[in-house]
C-alpha positions in Angstrom: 91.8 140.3 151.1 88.9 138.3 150.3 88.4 135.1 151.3 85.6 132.4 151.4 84.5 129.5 153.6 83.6 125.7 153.0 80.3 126.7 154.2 79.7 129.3 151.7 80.4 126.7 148.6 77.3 125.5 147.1 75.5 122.4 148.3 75.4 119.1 146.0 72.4 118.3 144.6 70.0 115.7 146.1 67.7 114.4 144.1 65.7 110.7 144.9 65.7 107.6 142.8 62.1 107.4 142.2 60.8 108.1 138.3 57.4 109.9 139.4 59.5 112.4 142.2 62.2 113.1 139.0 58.9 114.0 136.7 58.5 110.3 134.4 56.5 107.7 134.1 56.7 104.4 132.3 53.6 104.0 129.3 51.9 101.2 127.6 55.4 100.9 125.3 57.5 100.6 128.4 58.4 103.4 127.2 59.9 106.0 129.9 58.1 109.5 129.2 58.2 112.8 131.0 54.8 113.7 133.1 54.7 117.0 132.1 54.5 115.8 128.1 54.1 112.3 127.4 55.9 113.3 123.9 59.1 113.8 125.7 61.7 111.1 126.9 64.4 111.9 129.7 65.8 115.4 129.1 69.8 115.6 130.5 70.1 119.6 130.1 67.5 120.6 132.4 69.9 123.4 133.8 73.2 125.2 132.7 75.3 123.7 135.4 76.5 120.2 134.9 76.5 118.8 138.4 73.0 119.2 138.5 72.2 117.4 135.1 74.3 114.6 136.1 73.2 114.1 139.4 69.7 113.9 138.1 70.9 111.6 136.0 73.0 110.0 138.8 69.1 109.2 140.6 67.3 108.3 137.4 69.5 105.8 136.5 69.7 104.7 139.8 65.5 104.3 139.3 65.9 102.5 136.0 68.5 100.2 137.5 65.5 99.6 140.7 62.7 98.8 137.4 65.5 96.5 135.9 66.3 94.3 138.7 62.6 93.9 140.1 61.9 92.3 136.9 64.9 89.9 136.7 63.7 89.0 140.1 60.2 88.1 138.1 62.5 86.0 135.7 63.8 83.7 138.6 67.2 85.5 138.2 68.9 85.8 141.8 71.6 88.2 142.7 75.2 86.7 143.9 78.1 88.0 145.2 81.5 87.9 143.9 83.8 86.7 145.1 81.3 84.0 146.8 81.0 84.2 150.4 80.9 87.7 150.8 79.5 89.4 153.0 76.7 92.4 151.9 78.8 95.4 153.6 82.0 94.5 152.2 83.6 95.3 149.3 82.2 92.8 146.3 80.6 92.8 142.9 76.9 91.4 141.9 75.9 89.6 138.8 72.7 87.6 138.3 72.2 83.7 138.2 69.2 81.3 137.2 67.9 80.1 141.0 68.7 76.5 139.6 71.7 77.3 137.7 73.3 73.8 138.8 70.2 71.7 137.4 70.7 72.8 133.8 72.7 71.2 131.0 73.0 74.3 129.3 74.1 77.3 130.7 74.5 80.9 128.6 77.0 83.4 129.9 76.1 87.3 129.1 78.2 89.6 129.8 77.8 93.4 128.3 80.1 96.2 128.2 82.2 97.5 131.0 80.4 100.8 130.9 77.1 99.8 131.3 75.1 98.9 135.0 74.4 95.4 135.5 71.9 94.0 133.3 71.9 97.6 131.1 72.4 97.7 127.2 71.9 100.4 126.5 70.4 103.9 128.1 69.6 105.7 125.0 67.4 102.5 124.3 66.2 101.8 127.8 65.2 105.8 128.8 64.6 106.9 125.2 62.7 105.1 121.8 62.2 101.1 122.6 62.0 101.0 126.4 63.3 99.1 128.8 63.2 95.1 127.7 64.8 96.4 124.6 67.2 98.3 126.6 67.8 95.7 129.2 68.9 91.8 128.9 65.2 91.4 129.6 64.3 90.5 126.0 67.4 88.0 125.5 66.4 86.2 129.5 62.7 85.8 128.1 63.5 85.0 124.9 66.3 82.5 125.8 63.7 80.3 128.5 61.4 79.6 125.3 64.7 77.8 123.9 65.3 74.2 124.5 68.7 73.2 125.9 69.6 70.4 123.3 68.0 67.3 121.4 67.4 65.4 124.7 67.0 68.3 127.1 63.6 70.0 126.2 64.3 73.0 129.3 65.7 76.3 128.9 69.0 76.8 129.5 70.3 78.6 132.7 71.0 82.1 132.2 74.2 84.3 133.8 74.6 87.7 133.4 78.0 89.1 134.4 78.9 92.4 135.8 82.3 93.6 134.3 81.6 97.8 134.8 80.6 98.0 138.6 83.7 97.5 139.9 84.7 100.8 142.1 83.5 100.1 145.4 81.4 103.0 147.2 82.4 102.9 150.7 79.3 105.4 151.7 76.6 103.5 149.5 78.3 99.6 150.0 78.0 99.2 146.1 79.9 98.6 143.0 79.5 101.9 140.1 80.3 101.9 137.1 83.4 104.0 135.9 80.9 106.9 134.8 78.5 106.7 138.2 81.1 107.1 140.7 82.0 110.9 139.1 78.5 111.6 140.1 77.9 110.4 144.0 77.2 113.0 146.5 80.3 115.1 147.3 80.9 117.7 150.1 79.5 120.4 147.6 78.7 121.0 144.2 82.4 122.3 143.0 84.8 119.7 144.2 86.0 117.5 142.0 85.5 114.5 142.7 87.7 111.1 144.6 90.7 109.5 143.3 90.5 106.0 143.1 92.1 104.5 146.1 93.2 100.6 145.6 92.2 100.2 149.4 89.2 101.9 149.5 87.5 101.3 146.4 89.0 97.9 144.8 87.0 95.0 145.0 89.3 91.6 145.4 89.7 89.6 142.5 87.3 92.1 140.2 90.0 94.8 140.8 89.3 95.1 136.5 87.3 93.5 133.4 89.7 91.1 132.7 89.8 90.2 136.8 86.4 90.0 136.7 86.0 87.4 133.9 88.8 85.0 135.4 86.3 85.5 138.8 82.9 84.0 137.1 84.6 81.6 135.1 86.9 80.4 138.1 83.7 81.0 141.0 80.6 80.2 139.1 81.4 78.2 135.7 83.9 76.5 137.4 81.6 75.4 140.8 78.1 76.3 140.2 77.5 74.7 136.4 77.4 70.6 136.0 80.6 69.2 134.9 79.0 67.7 131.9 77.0 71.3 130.9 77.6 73.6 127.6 78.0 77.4 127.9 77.8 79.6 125.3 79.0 83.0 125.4 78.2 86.3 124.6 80.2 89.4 125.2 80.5 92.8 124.0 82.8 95.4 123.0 86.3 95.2 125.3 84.5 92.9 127.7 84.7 90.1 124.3 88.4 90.8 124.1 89.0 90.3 127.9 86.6 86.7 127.3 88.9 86.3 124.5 92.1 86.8 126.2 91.2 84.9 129.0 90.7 81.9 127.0 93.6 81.6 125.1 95.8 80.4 126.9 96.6 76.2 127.3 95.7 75.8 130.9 92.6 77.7 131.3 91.1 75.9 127.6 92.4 72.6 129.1 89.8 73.4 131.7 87.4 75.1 130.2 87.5 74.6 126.5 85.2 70.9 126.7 82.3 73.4 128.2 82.1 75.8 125.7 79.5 75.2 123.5 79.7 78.9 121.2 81.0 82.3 121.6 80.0 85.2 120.2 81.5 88.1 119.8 79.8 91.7 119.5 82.0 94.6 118.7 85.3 92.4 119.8 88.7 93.6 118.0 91.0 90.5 119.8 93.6 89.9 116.8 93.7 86.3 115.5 97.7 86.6 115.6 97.3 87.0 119.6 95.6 82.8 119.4 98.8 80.9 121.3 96.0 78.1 122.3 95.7 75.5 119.2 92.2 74.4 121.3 90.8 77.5 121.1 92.4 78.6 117.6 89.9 75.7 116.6 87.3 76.2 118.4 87.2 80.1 117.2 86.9 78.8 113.8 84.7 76.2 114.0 82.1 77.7 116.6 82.7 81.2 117.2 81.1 84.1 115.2 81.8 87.6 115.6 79.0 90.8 114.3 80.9 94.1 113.5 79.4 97.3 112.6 79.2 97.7 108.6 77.4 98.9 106.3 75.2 96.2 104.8 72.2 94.4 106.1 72.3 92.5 109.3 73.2 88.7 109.2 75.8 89.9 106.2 78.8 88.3 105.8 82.1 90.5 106.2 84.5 88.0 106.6 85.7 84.2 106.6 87.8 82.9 109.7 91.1 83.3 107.8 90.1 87.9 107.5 90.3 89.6 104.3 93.2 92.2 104.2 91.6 93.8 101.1 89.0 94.8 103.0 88.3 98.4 104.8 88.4 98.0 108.5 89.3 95.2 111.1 88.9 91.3 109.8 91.3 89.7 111.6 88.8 87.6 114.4 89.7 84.4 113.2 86.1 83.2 112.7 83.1 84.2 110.9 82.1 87.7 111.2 78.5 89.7 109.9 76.8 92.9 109.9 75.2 94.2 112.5 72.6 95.8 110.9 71.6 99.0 112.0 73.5 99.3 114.9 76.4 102.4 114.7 77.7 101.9 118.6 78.8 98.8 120.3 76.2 99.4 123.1 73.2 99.0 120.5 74.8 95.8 118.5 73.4 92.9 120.9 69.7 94.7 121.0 69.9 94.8 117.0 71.3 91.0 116.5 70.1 89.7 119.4 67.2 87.0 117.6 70.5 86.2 115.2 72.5 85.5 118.4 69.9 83.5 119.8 68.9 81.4 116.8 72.5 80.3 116.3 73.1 79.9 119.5 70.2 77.5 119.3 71.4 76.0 115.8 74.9 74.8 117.8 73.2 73.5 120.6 70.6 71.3 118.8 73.7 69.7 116.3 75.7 69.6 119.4 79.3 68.2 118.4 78.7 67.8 115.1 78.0 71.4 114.4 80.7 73.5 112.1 80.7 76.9 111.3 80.3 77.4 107.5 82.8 78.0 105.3 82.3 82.2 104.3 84.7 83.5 102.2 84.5 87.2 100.6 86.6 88.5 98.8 87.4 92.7 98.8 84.7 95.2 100.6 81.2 94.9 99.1 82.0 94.6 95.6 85.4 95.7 96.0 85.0 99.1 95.3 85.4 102.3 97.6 82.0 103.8 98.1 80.3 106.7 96.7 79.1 108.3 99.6 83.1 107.9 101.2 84.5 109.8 97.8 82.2 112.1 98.5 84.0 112.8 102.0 86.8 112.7 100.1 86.0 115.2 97.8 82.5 117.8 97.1 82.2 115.9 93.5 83.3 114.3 90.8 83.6 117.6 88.5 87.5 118.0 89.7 88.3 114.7 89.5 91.4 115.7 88.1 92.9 116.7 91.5 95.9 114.3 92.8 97.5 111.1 92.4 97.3 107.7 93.0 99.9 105.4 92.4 99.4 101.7 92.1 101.6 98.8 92.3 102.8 96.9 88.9 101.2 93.4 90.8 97.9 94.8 91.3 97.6 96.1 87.4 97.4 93.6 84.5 100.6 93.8 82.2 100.2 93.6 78.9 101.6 89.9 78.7 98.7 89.1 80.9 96.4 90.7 78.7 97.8 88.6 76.1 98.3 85.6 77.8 94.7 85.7 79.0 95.5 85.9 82.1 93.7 88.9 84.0 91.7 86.6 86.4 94.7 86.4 88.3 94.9 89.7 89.4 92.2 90.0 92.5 93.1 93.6 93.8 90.8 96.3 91.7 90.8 100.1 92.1 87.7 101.9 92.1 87.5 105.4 91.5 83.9 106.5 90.6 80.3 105.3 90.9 80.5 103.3 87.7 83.4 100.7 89.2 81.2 100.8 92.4 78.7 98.9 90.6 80.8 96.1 89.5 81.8 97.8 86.0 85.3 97.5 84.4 88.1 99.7 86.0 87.5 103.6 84.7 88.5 104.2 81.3 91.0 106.1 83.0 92.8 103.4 84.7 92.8 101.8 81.5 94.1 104.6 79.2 97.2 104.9 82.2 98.0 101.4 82.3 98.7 101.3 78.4 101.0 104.6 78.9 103.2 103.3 81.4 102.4 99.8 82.4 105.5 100.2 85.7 104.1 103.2 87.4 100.6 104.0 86.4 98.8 107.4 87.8 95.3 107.6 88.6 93.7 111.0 89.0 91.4 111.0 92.0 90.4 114.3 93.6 92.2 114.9 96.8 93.7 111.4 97.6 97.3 110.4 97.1 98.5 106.6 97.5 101.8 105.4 96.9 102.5 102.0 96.3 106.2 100.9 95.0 106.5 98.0 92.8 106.8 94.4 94.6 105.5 93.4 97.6 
């Protein structure tokens, strides 16, 4: 019988957190390249075996996050610990404050995605194409001290950065990680598997989550550390938006905080406008909130009025103003892409102050209302066998021939598009038209592959 020993198990990688020692350097771009060919960025498979790869990675993240928080230090950025009071060895969470924080009259809150290290966008950014100001808050905290805080207040405004991902304390290392670092600490060898979260052991009181950690800096450092009389804007990020969200809504907490919000913006955010309970932040959503979603049009686009737009493709329901992100197709790479946006109407509402008022957007269907070529083409390899499947279409949404008569066609709003033509703003297909005179109830649109069924009524 065979057998085999805890000694004879492979030892963990080691590797140390220093960019030179793991084979990079940073160029002229601030751009992290490898030593051995400045062409090459960070390269994750360097061997077959997993452990390895991420443990490198473990140690060159840990030397990005080194680079990252030497220069927020430059920017007069100071680490705190939350909860406040605690002590370095025991179990808290860091985020980063101006030095004068209480001194300004304007205050903006970031706070990024809960997968990311503190003060981290973005990795593919920040080790790959665009370095690491682009990849870091570093480009928002310089460009935000060149802003003034209002009409009478000439200064920047103070700057927070919240932590919402490094939450499982590391006994061993007396950090925070984030929920994808802590799979890749040292272990007892290269093949175990890895630690259970334990409450005790790894929790950090009153951060134990997101959602906890929100309640902390509003409760710890908006709450005791900003001037009474000071405006914050917000800006948050994927779930960490919907915890911000959450948080606020609700009577007692916008009774307290709702006269310091200045804006909010939300980036990637999916909070339903039928969750708002609070009439003071139901408001204040719609009159100085705006939300950027990934879509398909230009950045600064508008998607979407506060009141959504249930004829559109996707998620509208933010209850406020939402645009295109532009080029960004992750939630991680939507506040680097809309970032000057974000900052010059975050400027716009603090120069008007209390008299400022979202505008009023309203669109109406998805683009111009038609479903898109390149998604038919998903759909189906072409338009030569468009004589696939059915679609069936409500009586409401097709003009009857009373209407026709009547002259009363602009009254019907919902169109359906099947090919490039009606894309481009054109007349419903022929098609559509030759079905609706042959059976004005129930009328059948051949599409390729795609069957929708729609009774009568609503």
């Amino acid at each position: 019988m065979f057998r085999r020993r805890w000694s004879g198990l492979p030892a963990d990688p080691v590797f140390a957190a220093d960019l030179s020692e793991l084979g990079y350097f940073i160029n002229e771009d601030d751009e992290i390249r490898s030593l051995e060919d400045a062409d090459y960025y960070f390269k994750y498979f360097l061997t077959k075996n997993e452990r390895y790869n991420d443990r490198r990675r473990f140690a060159f993240n840990e030397a990005i996050g080194k680079i990252v928080h030497s220069r927020l230090d430059a920017e007069s950025l100071v680490p705190l610990r939350l909860p406040v009071g605690t002590k370095p060895t025991e179990p808290h969470v860091p985020i980063r404050i101006s030095a004068d924080l209480p001194k300004h009259s304007r205050v903006v809150l970031i706070i990024g995605e809960e997968i990311q290290q503190l003060g981290v966008l973005a990795h593919r950014v920040l080790g790959g194409k665009g370095g690491i100001n682009k990849g870091s808050v570093l480009n928002l905290v310089q460009a935000l001290k060149t802003q003034p805080s209002s009409t009478t207040d000439p200064s920047p405004p103070g700057i927070v950065i919240a932590n919402p991902s490094e939450l499982w304390w590391w006994p061993e290392g007396k950090r925070g990680l984030t929920p994808l670092a802590r799979h890749d600490i040292p272990m007892t060898s290269a093949v175990h598997y890895g630690r259970a979260y334990d409450k005790a052991k790894n929790g950090i009181p009153k951060n134990l989550n997101c959602g906890g950690h929100i309640k902390c800096v509003f409760e710890e450092v908006v709450e005791k550390l900003v001037r009474k009389n000071a405006k914050l804007d917000v800006i948050a990020v994927g779930n960490s938006a919907e915890e911000v969200e959450r948080y606020l809504n609700d009577d007692e907490v916008w009774e307290k905080f709702g006269p310091k919000m200045g804006a909010l913006v939300v980036l990637g955010g999916f909070y339903h406008s039928d969750e708002f309970k609070c009439e003071g932040f139901k408001r204040f959503m719609r009159e100085r909130a705006r939300a950027y979603a990934i879509h398909q049009t230009p950045l600064d686009n508008p998607i979407v009025g506060a009141l959504g737009n249930p004829t559109a493709m996707g998620f509208t329901s933010f209850g406020c103003p939402a645009y295109s992100a532009g080029e960004a197709n992750v939630d991680e790479l939507m506040l680097i892409e809309t970032h000057y946006s974000v900052l010059n109407w975050l400027e716009k509402v603090a120069l008007q102050g209390e008299a400022y008022k979202n505008e009023d957007v309203q669109v109406f269907g998805d683009g111009d209302g038609a479903i898109l070529a390149d998604m038919l083409h998903v759909w189906g390899d072409g338009e030569e066998d468009v004589e696939g499947s059915e679609v069936k279409v409500k009586e409401s949404e097709v003009p009857s021939l009373e209407d026709d008569k009547a002259g009363n066609l602009n009254t019907h709003k919902k169109e359906v598009a099947v090919s490039d033509e009606s894309s481009s703003g054109s007349p419903q297909d022929s098609k559509v038209a030759a079905a609706e005179k042959e059976d004005e109830e129930n009328v059948i649109l051949k599409v390729k592959n795609l069957k929708v069924t729609v009774e009568d009524g609503e």
